[in-house]
C-alpha positions in Angstrom: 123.8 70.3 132.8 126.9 72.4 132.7 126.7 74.9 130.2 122.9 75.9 130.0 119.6 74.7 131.4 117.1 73.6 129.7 115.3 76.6 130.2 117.7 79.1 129.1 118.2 77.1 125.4 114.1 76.7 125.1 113.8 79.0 121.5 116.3 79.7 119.1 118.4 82.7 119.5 116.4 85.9 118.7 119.2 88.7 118.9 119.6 89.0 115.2 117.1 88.0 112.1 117.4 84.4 110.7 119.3 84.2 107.5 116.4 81.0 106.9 119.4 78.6 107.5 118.8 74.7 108.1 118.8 74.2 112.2 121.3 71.3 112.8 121.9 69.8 115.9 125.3 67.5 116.7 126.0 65.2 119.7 129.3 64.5 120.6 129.7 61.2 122.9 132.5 60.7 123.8 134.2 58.3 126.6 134.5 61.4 129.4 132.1 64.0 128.7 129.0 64.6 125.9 128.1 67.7 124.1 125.8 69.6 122.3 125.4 71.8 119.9 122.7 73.5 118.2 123.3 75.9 115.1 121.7 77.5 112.3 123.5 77.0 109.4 124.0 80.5 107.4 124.7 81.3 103.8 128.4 81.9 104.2 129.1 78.0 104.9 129.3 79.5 108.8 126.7 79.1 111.5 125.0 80.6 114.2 125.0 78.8 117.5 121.5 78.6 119.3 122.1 76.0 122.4 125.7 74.4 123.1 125.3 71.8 126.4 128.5 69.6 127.8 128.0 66.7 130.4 130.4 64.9 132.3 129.1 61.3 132.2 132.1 58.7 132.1 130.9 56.3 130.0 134.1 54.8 129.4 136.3 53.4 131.7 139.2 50.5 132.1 143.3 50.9 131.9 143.1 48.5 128.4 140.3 47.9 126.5 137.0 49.8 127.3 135.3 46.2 126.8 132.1 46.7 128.7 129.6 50.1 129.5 128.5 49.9 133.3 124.9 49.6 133.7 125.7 53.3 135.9 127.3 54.7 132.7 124.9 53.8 130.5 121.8 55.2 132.7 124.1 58.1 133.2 124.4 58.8 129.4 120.7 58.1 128.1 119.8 60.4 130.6 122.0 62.8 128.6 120.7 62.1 125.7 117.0 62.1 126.5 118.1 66.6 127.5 120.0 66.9 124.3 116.7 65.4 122.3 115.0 68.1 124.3 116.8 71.1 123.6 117.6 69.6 119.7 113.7 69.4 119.7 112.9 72.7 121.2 114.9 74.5 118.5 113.6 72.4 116.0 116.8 70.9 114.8 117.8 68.1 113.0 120.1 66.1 115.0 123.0 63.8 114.4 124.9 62.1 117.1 128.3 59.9 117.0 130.5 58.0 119.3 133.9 57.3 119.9 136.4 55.2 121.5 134.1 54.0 124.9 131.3 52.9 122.4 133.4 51.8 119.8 135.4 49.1 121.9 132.4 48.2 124.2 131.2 44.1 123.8 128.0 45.6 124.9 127.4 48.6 122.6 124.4 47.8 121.2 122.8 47.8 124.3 123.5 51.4 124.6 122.7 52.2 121.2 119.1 50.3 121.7 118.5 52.4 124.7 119.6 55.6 123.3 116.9 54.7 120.1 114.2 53.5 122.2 114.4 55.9 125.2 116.3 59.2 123.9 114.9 58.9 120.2 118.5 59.1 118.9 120.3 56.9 116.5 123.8 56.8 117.2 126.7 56.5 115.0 129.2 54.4 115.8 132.5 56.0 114.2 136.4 54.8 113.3 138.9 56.2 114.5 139.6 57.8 111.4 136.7 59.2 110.7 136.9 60.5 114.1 139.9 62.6 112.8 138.5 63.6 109.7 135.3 65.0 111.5 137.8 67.2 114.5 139.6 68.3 111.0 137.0 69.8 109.8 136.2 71.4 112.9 139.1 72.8 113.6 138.9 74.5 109.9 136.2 76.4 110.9 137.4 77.8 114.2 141.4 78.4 112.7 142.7 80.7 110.3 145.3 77.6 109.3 143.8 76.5 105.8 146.7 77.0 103.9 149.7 76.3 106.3 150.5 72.5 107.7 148.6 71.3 110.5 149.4 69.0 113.0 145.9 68.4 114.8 146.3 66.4 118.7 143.1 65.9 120.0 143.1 63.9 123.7 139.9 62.5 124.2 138.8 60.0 127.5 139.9 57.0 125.5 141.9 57.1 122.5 144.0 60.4 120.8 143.9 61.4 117.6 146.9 63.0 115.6 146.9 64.0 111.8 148.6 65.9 109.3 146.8 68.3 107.0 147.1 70.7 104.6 144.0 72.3 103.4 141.3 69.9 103.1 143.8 67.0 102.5 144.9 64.8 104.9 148.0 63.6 104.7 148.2 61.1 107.5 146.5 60.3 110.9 146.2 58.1 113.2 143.9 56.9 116.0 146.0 55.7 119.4 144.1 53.8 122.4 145.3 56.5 124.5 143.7 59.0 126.2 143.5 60.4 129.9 140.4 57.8 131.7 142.7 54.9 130.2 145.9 56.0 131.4 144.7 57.2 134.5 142.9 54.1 135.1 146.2 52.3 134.6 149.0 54.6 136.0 147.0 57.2 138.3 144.1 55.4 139.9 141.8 57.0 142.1 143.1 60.2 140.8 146.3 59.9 142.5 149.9 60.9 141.5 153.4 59.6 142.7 157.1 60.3 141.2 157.2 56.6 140.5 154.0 56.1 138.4 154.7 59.6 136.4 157.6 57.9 135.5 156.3 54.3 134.4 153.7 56.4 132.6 155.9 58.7 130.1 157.9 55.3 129.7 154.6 53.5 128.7 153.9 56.6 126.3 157.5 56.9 124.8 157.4 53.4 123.6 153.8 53.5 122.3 154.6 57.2 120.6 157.9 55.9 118.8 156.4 54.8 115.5 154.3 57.9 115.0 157.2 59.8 115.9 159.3 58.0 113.1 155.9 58.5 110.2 155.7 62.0 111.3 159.4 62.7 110.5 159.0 62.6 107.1 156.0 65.6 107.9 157.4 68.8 108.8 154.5 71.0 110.5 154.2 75.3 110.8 151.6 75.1 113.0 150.2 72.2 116.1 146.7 72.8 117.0 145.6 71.0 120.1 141.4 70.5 120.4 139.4 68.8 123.5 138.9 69.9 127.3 141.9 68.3 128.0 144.1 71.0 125.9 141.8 73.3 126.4 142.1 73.0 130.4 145.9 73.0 130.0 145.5 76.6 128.3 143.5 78.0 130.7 145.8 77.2 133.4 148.4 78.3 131.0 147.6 81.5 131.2 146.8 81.6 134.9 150.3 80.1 135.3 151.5 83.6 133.2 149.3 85.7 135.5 147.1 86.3 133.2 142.9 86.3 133.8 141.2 82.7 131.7 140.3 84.0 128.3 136.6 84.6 127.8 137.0 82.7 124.7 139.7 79.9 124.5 140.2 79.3 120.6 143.6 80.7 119.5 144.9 80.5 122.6 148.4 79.2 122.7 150.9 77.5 125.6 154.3 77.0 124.9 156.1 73.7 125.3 157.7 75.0 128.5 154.6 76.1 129.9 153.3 72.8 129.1 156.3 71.2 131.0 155.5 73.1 134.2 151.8 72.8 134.3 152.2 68.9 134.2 154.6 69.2 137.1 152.4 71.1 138.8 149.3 68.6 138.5 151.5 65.9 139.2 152.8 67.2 142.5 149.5 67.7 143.4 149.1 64.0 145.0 145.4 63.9 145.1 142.3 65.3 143.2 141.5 67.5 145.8 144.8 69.0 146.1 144.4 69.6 142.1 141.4 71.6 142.9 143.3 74.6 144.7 145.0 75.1 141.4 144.2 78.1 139.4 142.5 76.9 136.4 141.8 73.4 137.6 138.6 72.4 135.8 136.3 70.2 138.5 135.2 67.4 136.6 138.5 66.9 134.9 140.8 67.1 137.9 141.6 63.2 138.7 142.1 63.1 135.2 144.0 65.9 134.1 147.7 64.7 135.1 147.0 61.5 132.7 146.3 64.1 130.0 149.5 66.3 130.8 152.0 63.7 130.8 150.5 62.3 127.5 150.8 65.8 125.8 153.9 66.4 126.9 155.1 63.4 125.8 153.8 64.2 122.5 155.4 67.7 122.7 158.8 65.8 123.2 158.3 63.4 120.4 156.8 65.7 117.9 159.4 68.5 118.4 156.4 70.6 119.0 157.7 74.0 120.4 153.8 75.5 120.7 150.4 74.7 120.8 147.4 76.4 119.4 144.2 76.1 121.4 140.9 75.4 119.1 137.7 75.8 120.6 136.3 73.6 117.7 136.8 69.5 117.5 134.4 66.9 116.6 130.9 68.4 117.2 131.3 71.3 115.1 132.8 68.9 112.8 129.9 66.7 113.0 127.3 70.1 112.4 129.6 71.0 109.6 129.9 67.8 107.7 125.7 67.3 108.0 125.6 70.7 106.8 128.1 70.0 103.8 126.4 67.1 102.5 122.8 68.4 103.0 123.9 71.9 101.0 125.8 70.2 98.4 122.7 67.7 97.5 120.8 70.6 96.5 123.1 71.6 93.7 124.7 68.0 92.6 123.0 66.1 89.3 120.5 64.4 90.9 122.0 61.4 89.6 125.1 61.7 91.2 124.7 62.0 95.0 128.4 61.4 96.0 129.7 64.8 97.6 132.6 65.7 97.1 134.6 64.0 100.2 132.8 60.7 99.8 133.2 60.4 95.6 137.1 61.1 96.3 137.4 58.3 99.1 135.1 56.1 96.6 137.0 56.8 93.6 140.2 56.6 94.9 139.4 53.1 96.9 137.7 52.2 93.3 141.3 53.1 91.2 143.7 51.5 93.4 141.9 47.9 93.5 139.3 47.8 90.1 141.4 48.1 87.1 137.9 47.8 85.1 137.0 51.5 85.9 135.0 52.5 83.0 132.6 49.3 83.6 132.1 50.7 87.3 131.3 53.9 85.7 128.5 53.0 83.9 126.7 50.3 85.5 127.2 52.4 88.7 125.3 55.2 86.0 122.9 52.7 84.8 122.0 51.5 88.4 121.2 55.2 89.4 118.9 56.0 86.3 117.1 52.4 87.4 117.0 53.5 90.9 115.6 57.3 90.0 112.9 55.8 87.8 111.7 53.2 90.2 111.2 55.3 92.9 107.7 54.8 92.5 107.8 51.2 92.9 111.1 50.6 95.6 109.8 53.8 97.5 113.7 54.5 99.3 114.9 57.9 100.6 116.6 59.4 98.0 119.4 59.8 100.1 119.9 55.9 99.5 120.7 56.3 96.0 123.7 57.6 97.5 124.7 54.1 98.8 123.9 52.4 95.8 126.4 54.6 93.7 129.0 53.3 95.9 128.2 49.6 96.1 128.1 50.2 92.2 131.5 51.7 91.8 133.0 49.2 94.4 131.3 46.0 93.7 134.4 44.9 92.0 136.9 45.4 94.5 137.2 41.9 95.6 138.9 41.0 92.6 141.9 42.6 94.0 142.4 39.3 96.4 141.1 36.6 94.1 138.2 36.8 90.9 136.4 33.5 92.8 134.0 34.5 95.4 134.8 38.2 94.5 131.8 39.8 96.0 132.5 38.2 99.5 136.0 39.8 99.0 134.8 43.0 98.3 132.1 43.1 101.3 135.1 42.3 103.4 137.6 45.5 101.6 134.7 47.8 101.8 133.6 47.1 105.6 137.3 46.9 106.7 138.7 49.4 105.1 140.1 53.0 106.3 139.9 54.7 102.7 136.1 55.9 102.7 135.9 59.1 104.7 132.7 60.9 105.1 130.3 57.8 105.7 129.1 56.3 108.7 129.6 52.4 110.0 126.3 51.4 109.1 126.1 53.3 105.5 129.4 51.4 105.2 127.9 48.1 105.7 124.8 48.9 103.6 127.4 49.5 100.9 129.7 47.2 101.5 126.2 44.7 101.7 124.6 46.0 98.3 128.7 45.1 96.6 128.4 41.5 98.6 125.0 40.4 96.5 125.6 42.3 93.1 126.1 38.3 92.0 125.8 34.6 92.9 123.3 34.1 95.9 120.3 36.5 97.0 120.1 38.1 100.4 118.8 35.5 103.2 118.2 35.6 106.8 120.9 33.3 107.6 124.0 35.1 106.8 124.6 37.3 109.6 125.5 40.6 108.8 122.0 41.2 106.7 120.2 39.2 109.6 121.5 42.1 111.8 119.8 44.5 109.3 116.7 46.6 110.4 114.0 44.8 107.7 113.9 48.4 106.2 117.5 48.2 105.8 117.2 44.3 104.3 114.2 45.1 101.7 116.9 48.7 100.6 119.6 46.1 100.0 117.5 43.6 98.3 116.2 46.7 96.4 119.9 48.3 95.6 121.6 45.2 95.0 118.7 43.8 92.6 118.7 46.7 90.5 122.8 46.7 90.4 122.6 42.9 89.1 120.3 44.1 86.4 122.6 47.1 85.5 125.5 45.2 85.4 124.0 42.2 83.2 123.2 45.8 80.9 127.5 46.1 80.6 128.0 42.4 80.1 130.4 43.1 77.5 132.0 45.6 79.4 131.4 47.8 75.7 129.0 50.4 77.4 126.5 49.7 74.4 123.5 50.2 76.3 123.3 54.7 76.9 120.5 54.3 78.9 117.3 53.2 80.2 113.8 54.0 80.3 111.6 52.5 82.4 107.6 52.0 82.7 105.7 50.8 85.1 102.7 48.9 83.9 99.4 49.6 86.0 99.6 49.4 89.7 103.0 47.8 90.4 102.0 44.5 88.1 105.2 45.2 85.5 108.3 47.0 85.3 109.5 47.4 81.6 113.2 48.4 81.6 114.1 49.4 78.2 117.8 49.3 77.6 118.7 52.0 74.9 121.1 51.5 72.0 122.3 52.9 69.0 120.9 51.2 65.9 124.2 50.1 64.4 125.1 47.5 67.9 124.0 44.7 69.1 122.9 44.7 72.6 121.5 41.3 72.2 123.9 39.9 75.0 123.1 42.7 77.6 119.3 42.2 77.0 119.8 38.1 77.6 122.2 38.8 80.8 119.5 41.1 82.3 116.6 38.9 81.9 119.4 36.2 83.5 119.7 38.6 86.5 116.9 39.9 87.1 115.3 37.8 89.9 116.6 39.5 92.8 114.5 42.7 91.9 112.0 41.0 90.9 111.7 39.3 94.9 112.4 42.7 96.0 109.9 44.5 93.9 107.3 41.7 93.7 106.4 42.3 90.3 107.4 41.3 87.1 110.3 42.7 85.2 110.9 42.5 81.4 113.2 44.3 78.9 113.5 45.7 75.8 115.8 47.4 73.5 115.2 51.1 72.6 117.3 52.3 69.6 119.0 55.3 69.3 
């Protein structure tokens, strides 16, 4: 490992007392290197880091798409991942790892992601582009002092680079390009190795893939570009060699100019071979044969951008990673229990939910019903609470689908939900549990044949069977779409031999139709509960 031993991470730092902050742990796997961090998270909304670990394992290679993982690459990385567990263990954290472009495009990810499970004892997230974005966003946040000014973020990763436009919390636009410095130098530089003549095919290459971000980004003047990853980071440090100046001992803040940056990717380039890369000051080892790839590409960006200076974060998607677990565990604890949507993933709901259901209110409440069903259930469905989470958003988005066509609606919103690039803040696989509980809110049950709930842990089928069941029963409760029924109250009769929902009402409707459409709908939670469900009206 090269930023700690095991042995010098093995107990949580001791300098200062603990403010009794949640220990989080974050993995960060990308296509060139992995890291670690290990934080206690403090009162403030800051943290304290206890263990931080970085790996150069090239998981990802190929001058296209990163279609396959080598069987090297992947030994290389669950070995990674089995030290990470370790030291995440050690300090008793709770750990959450993602991955990016090399896992994202790989035919045979799910052989990694088995290993990592089986071997490491990690389940790893699979993440969008997007979300990729979001997550180095919120890292840089944390590490900047540029909350209130607008924020162009570059961040160069191994296999694909991520620009966006922020202001705040917001952001405005981003994009996720298939660029990044193992693919280009796979393509232009391989073996490490420079020449006049592929430098030049290269910034062509990137000019004509750049051109229609340059054009969106027009209409987005900027006061400050940050630039995150070793890649920047590197180009900093040899920044301020290049000024005579000793490497910073820490490298957020720093900043390189656009001329600097012009000389420093000379430099690299006229350096023919890695070795030869290696004599100059600043050089980082493992990054050398890849470093020219990652010059040209920023400074092609400079060009295109109009960006006159850089601002070095030491934060990107890690500490975005630890922060967002932090934000969502935090915030639970003072949300309505009934409402388990933070912040970031209610807006992305809602705002998918407005733009595609015009029947808003009706999502509203049989999303409100299905939570008070799910709450007073537990007993009997026996989920995480956390899931409830999942159902309020396969509630408020069952609908969606009517936006291409009312016939076969659910199968058109499964489709929106899982393709979409509107929900930020959620995983792939919460996404297809949601997108899976809006799929079977009507017509057919859940069965082993269709593919995408085949592909389902069984855990993960019997909590869609469960969610969706319990959403067919809450929207047979708003047949009318008249919000008659306030309420329910539910009983379980003995152990587990009969659920009594009772729907409540004032005295002066009639609720007769949502009692009848229940009782039509109620057979998938009655499967998935195996017991017997009844209603009955409770008037108000």
């Amino acid at each position: 490992m090269t930023a700690s031993s095991v042995g010098d991470v093995d107990r949580p730092d001791r300098r200062r007392p603990s403010q009794g902050g949640e220990v989080l742990a974050a993995i960060d796997i990308g296509t060139n290197s992995f890291h670690l961090v290990v934080a206690r998270m403090l009162r403030n909304g800051r943290f304290e880091t206890l263990a931080s670990e970085k790996e150069m394992v090239r998981l990802g290679s190929g001058s296209g798409d990163m279609k396959l993982l080598t069987e090297d690459a992947i030994e290389r990385g669950v070995a990674t991942l089995r030290r990470f567990r370790q030291v995440a263990d050690i300090n008793g954290a709770r750990l959450r790892a993602v991955a990016t472009s090399a896992v994202r495009e790989a035919l045979n990810q799910q052989h990694f992601l088995d290993r990592a499970r089986s071997e490491a004892g990690i389940d790893v997230e699979v993440i969008s582009g997007v979300e990729e974005a979001r997550l180095i966003h919120l890292g840089v946040l944390q590490a900047l002092p540029v909350f209130a000014e607008r924020l162009l973020l570059i961040d160069i990763g191994g296999g694909s680079t991520e620009v966006l436009m922020a202001q705040g919390p917001a952001i405005e636009w981003s994009r996720s390009h298939k660029l990044g410095a193992i693919r280009l130098t796979d393509r232009f530089f391989p073996g490490g190795v420079t020449s006049p003549r592929r430098a030049e095919r290269c910034r062509r290459y990137l000019h004509s893939f750049l051109v229609n971000t340059a054009l969106e980004l027009r209409e987005h003047p900027f006061d400050v570009a940050v630039g995150s990853s070793g890649t920047i980071q590197n180009l900093a440090t040899m920044a301020a060699h290049l000024r005579g100046e000793q490497a910073p001992k820490s490298i957020n803040s720093a900043t390189f100019s656009r001329a600097e940056l012009g000389k420093i990717t000379q430099l690299l380039l006229d350096a023919r071979t890695t070795d030869e890369r290696l004599k100059i000051p600043g050089v980082e080892k493992g990054r050398a044969d890849i470093l020219p790839a990652g010059a040209v590409l920023l400074d092609c960006l400079a060009e295109d951008l109009h960006i006159e200076t850089f601002t070095v974060s030491a934060y990107a998607l890690r500490e975005g990673v630890l922060l967002d677990a932090a934000r969502q565990s935090e915030h639970h604890r003072h949300l309505d229990p009934l409402h388990h949507l933070s912040d970031l993933r209610r807006s992305s709901v809602e705002h998918l939910l407005t733009i595609t259901d015009p029947a808003v209110d009706h999502a509203h409440h049989t999303a409100e019903l299905a939570l008070q069903l799910f709450a007073q259930t537990e007993a009997a469905h026996r989920l995480p609470p956390d899931y409830a989470e999942l159902l309020e958003a396969g509630a408020l988005l069952a609908n969606v689908g009517r936006h291409i066509a009312h016939d076969a609606h659910h199968k058109h919103s499964y489709y929106i939900i899982r393709n979409t690039d509107q929900l930020t803040g959620f995983t792939s696989h919460e996404i297809e549990l949601i997108a899976q509980v809006a799929r079977y809110h009507r017509k057919s049950a859940p069965k082993r044949t269709h593919p995408e709930y085949a592909a389902l842990s069984p855990f993960d089928q019997q909590a869609v069977a469960v969610m969706a069941g319990l959403l067919r029963i809450a929207i047979g409760l708003d047949r009318g779409h008249r919000q008659v029924v306030q309420g329910v109250r539910c009983s379980l009769d003995g152990p587990g031999r009969k659920l009594t929902v009772g729907a409540v009402a004032p005295r002066s409707v009639d609720a007769a139709l949502e009692l009848y459409t229940a009782d039509a709908r109620k057979e998938l939670a009655t499967d998935a509960f195996r017991l017997d469900v009844a209603f009955e009206l409770v008037t108000v």
